[in-house]
C-alpha positions in Angstrom: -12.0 6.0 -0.7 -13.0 3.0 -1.0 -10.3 0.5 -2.9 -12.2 -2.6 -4.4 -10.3 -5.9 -4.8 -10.0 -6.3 -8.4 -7.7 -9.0 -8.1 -3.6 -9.6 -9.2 -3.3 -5.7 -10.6 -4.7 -4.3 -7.8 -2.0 -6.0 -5.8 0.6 -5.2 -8.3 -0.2 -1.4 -7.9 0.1 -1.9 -4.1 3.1 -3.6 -4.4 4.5 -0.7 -6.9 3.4 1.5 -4.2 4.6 0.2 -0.9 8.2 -0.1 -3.5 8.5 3.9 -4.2 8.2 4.4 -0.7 10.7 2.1 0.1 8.7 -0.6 1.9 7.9 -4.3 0.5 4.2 -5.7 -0.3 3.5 -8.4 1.9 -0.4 -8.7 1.1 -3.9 -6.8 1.1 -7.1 -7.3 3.1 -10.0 -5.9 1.3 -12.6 -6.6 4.1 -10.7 -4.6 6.2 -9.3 -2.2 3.7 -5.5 -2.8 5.0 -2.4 -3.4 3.5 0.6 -5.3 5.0 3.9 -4.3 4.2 6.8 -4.8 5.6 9.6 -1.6 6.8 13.1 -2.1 7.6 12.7 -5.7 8.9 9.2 -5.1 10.9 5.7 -5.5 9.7 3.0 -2.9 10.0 -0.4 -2.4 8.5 -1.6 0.6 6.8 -5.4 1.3 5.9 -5.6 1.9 2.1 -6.2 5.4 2.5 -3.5 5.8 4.4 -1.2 4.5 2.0 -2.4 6.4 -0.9 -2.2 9.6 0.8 1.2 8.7 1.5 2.2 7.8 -1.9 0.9 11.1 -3.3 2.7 13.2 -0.7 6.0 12.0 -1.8 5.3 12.5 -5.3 4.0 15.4 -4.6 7.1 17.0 -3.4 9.5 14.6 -5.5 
């Protein structure tokens, strides 16, 4: 999957995404296809897909 930049709502949804699973946004690289985020007081880095899959796992069984 290939997430294109399309600006301020594309990090909104990836901020609303990194919330749910109980992580905070910290920013988005779209070269790289990687999102920062930040989990209990450390910072890691997720690919996009990565984070998506994720996301629809939890809801998934929520």
């Amino acid at each position: 999957m290939k997430f294109k930049d399309y600006g301020r709502s594309a990090r909104i949804e990836l901020a609303r995404i990194a919330k749910e699973l109980g992580m905070k946004y910290i920013g988005y690289n779209p070269s790289a296809q990687q999102v920062s985020l930040e989990y209990k007081g450390k910072g890691v880095t997720y690919h996009v897909d990565e984070l998506v899959a994720a996301y629809q796992e939890s809801t998934r069984v929520n």
